[in-house]
C-alpha positions in Angstrom: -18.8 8.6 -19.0 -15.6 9.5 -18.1 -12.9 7.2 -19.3 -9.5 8.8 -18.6 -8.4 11.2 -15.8 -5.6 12.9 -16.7 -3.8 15.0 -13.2 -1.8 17.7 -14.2 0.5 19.5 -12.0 1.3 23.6 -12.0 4.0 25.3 -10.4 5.1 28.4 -12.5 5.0 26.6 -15.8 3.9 29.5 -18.4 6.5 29.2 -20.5 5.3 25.7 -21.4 1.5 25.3 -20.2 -0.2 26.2 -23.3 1.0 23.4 -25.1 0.7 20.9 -22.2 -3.4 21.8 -22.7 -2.8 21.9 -26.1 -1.5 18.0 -26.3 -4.8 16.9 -23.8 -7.6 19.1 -25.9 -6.5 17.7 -29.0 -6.6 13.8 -27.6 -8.8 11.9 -29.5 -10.3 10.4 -26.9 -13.1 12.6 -26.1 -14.4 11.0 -22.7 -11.7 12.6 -20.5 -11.5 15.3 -18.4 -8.2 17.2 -17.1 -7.7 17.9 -13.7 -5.2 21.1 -12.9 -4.2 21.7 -10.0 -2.3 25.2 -9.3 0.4 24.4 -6.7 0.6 28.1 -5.7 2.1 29.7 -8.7 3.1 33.3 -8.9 3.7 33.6 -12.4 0.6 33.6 -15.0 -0.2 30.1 -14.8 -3.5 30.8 -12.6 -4.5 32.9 -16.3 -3.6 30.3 -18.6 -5.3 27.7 -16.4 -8.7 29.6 -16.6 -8.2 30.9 -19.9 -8.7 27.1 -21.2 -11.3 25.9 -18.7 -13.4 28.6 -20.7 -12.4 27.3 -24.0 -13.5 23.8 -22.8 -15.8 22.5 -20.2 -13.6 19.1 -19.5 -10.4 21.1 -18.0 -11.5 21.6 -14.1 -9.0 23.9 -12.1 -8.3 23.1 -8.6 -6.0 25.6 -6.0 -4.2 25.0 -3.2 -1.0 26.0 -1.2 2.7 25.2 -2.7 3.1 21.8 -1.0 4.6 20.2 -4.8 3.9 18.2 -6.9 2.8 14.8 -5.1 0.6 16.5 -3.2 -1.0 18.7 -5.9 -1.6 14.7 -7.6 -3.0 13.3 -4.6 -5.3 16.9 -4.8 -7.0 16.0 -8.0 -6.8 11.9 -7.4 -9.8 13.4 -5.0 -11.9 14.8 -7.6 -10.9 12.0 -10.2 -14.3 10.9 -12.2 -12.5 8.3 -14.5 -12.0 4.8 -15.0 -8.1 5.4 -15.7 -5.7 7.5 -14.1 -3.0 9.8 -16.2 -0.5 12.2 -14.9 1.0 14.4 -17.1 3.7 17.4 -15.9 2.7 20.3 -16.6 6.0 20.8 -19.3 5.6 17.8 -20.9 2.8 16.7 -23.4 1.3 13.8 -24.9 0.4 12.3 -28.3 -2.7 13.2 -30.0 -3.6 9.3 -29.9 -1.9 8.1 -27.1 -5.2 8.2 -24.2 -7.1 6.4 -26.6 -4.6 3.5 -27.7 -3.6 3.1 -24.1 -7.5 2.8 -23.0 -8.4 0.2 -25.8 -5.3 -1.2 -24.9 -6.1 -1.4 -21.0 -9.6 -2.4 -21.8 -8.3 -5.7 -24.1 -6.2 -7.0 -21.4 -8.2 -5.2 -18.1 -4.8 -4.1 -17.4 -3.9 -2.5 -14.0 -0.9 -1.1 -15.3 -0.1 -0.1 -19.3 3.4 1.6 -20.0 4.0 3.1 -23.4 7.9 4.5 -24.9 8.5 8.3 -24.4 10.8 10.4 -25.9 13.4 13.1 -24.7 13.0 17.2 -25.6 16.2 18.8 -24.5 15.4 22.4 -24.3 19.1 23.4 -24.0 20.2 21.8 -27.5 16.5 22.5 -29.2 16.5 18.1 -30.1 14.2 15.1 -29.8 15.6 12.0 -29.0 14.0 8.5 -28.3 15.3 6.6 -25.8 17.1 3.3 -26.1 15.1 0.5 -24.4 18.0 -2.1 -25.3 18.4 -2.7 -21.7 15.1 -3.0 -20.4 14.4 -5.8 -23.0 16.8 -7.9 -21.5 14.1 -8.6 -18.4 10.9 -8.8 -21.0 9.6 -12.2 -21.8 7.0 -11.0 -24.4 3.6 -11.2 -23.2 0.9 -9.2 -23.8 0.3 -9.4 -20.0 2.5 -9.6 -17.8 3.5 -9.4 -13.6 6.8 -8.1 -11.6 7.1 -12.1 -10.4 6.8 -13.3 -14.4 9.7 -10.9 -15.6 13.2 -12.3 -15.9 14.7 -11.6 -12.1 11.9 -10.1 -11.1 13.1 -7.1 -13.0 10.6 -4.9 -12.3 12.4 -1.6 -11.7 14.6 -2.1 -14.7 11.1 -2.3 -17.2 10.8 1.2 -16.5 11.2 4.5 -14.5 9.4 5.8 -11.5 7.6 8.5 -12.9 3.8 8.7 -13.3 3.3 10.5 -17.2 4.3 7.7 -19.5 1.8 5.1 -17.3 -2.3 4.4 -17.7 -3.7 3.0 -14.1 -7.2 1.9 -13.7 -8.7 4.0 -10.9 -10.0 1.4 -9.2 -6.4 -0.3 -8.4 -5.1 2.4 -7.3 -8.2 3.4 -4.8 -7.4 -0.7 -3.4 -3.8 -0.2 -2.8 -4.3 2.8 -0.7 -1.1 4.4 -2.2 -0.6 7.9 -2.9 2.4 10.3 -4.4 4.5 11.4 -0.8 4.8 14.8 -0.2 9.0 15.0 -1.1 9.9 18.5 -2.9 11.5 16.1 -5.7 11.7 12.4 -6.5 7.9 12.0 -5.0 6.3 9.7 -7.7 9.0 6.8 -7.6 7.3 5.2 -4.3 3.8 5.6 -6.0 5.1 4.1 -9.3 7.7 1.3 -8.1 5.2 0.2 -5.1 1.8 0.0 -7.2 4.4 -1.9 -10.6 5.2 -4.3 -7.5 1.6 -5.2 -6.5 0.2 -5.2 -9.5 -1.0 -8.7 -11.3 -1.7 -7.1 -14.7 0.6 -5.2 -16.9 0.8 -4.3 -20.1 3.6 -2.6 -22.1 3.1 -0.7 -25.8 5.9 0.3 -27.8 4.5 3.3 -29.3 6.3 6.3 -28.1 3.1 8.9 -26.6 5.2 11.2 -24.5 7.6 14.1 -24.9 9.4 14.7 -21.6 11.1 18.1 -21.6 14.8 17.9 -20.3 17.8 20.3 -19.4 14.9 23.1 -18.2 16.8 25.8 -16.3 14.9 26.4 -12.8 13.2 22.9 -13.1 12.7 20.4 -10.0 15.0 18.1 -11.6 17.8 21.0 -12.1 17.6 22.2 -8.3 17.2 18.8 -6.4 21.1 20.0 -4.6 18.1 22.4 -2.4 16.3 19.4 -1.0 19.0 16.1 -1.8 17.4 14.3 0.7 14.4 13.5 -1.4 15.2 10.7 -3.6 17.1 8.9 -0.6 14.0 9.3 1.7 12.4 7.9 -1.4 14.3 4.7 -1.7 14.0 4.1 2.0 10.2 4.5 2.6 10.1 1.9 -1.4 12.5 -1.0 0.5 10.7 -0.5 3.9 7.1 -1.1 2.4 8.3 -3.9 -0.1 9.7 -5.5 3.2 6.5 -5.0 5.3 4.3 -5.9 2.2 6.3 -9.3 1.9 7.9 -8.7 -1.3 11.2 -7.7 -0.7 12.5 -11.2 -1.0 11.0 -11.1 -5.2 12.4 -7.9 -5.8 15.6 -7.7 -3.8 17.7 -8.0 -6.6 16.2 -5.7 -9.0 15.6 -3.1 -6.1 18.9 -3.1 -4.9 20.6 -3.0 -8.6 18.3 -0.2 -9.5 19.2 1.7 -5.9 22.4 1.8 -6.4 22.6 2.7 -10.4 20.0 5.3 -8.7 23.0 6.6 -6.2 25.3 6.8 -9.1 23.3 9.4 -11.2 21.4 11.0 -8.3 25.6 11.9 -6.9 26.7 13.1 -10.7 23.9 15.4 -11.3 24.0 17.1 -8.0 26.1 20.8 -8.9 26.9 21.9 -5.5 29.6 20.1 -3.6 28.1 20.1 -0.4 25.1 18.7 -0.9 27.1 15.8 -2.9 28.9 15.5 0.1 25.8 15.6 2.8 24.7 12.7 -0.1 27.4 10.6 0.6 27.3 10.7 4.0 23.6 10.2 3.9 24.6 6.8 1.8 27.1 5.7 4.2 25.1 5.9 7.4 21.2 5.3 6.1 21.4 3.5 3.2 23.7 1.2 3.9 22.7 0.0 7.2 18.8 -0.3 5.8 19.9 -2.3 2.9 23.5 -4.3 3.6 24.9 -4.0 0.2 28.3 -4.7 0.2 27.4 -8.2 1.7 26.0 -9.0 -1.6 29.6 -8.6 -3.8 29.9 -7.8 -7.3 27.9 -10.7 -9.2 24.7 -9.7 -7.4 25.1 -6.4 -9.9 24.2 -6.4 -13.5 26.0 -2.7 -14.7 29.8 -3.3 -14.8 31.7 -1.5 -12.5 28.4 -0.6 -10.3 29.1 -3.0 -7.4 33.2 -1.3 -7.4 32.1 2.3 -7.7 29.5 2.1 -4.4 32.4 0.3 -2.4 34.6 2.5 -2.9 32.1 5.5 -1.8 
């Protein structure tokens, strides 16, 4: 039986693929199998890839045309045998224990959803560092178990980020909800993540830290999002537009909006080029704003200090 399904990603990742495998051969959890699907690479990824599906019968290798990421996921979600889902990007990697301790963990509680801690490589100053989760404690009330609707204000885009690799989901949820990665150049998982943390009625959160996201990679999708800026707004957009047509937008309004706009704020600071930060700003003014209405919700609707000042004045 096949307990855990872990999706990888590949784009022209040599430089880091052999340790990605590396983390998911030596899981402890044996019933697993790792899905790779090459998104078109040029470089010697296609190699690497069928180098270790010799070395070991559970890696399967799937192909297609460079249509990213989400749609490289929603590739091997097709050919997913497992009771749980994993995604891990294909520079990242995972904790020998962590598929294991998140299964028994999502098997004690018949979890939906289980989150574990992640840490921070920053390949530009050669350094690990954890993450402080100060903030996000502030909307826990510690339960084993939890929902979006049983989190102080609803605060379920302040628990945790939209990406997929530091998240367990039981197959079968995500087969009911009908929800699949969109097919944005960058920013793609956020609607998967956000929209399936919104519907789900079982949740469950580990401290343990299992995952080592790689940062500050020259060339990576988070380093060239200036190229395709419109993906993390379309993002945000097509999240409040289905929270709204699934009936939840009224629960989460105040945590979505609070997490939109700290979203604006670093999504306008890390773009490089300034016309794409300006084609951003624009795009806030005359879509954003007239989807959402924020400035009619004034500055104690906002928890970050300042936030509510620094969109108005955009």
């Amino acid at each position: 039986m096949v307990r855990v399904s872990v999706i990888v990603p590949v784009y022209n990742e040599e430089r880091y693929l052999k340790q990605c495998l590396d983390s998911l051969r030596g899981q402890t959890l044996e019933e697993m199998e790792i899905i790779c699907v090459d998104d078109g690479s040029t470089d010697s990824s296609p190699q690497i890839l069928a180098e270790y599906a010799r070395k070991d019968s559970r890696i399967k290798v799937l192909t297609q045309k460079n249509r990213f990421a989400g749609e490289a996921r929603n590739h091997g979600m097709k050919y997913a045998a497992g009771e749980y889902l994993s995604f891990l990007d294909a520079d990242d990697y995972f904790a020998p224990d962590m598929l294991e301790k998140m299964y028994r963990r999502a098997e004690k509680y018949k979890a939906d959803i289980t989150i574990c801690c992640y840490a921070e490589y920053s390949e530009a100053r050669s350094e690990i560092r954890e993450i402080n989760m100060d903030f996000e404690e502030l909307f826990f009330r510690r339960k084993d178990l939890f929902c979006g609707s049983s989190l102080n204000c609803a605060g379920i885009f302040q628990i945790t980020k939209g990406w997929a690799w530091d998240k367990l989901f039981r197959t079968d949820f995500v087969s009911c909800s009908g929800y699949k990665f969109p097919d944005f150049r960058s920013s793609e998982d956020g609607f998967f993540v956000y929209m399936l943390l919104a519907v789900a009625e079982r949740i469950s959160y580990m401290d343990d830290v299992f995952v080592t996201h790689r940062v500050d990679v020259p060339g990576s999708l988070s380093d060239i999002k200036d190229r395709d800026w419109m993906s993390g707004l379309k993002m945000w957009l097509m999240l409040g537009q289905e929270l709204k047509r699934q009936g939840l937008y009224p629960l989460y309004e105040q945590s979505f909006l609070n997490e939109l706009v700290y979203f604006l704020l670093w999504y306008l600071e890390s773009m490089h080029e300034p016309e794409s930060a300006e084609n951003c700003r624009n795009a806030i003014r005359n879509r954003i704003e007239p989807e959402f209405g924020i400035l009619s919700y004034g500055p104690e609707f906002f928890w970050g200090d300042g936030l509510f000042d620094w969109y108005r004045n955009l």
